[in-house]
N, C-alpha and C positions, 0 to 999 in steps of 0.2 A: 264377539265383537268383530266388525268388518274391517279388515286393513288396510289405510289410504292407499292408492298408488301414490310416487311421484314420479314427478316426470323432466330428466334430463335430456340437455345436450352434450353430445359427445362428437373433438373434432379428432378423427379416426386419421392415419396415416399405415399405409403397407405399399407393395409391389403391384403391378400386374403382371409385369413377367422378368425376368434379371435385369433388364437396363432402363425401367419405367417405376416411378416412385408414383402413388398416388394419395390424395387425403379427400376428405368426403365429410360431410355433416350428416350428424345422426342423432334424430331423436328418438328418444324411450321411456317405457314406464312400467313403474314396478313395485316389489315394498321397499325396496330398499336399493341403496348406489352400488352396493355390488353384485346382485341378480341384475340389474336391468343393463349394466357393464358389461357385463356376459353375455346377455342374448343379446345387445350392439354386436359386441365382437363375434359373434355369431352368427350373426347377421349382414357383418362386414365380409368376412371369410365365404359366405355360401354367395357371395355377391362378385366376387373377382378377385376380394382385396386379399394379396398374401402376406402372411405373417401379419395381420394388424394388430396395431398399438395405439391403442389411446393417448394424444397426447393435450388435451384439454379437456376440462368438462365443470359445469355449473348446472347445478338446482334451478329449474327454470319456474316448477309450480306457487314457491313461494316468493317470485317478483313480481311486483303489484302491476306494472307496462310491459311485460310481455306481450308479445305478438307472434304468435306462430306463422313462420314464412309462408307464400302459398306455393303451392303447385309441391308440393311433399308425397314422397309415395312413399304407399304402404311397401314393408318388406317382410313383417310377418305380424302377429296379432296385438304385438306390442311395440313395434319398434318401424321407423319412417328414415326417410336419409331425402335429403335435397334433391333437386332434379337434376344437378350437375357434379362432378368431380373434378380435380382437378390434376391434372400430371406434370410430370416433370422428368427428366434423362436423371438417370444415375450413370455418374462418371467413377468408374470403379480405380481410378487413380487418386479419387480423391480421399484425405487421411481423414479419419474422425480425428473433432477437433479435443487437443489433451491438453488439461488448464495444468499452468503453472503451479510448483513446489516450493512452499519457503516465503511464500510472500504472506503476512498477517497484518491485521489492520489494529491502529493501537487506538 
């Protein structure tokens, strides 16, 4: 028996180099959400993006209005990413943010 693909997006975030944040859309397909996660991220990394991390992602084959963006390129036999990225300064002063202790909701 032949194994569907499916086929995610994934919104990817890493570096380009110490004081440049970037994130990128990527789409993939595969049998399953965590092989096709893999070769994104795999595909992110052999593309510029350092240290990438997934920080979204949704099953896009079983939406009935779906629409695949145009101008999509290929980046290996399974996996596509937007035509654009976007970046941002990492300001290495700045704290990650640490949530509050002791506060519960009744």
């Amino acid at each position: 028996m032949q194994e569907q693909n499916q086929y995610w997006y994934f919104l990817i975030g890493g570096q380009s180099d110490d004081i440049t944040g970037i994130v990128g859309n990527f789409y993939a397909y595969g049998p399953h959400c965590g092989e096709v996660l893999a070769n994104a991220l795999q595909a992110a990394a052999e593309n510029d993006f350092l240290n990438p991390q997934a920080t979204e992602a949704a099953r896009l084959d079983n939406l009935e209005d779906f629409e695949e963006p145009d101008n999509l390129i290929q980046l290996s036999g399974s996996v596509m990413t937007g035509s654009k990225n976007c970046s941002y300064p990492i300001d290495p002063e700045e704290h990650v943010f640490i949530p509050p202790t002791g506060i519960g909701a009744v």
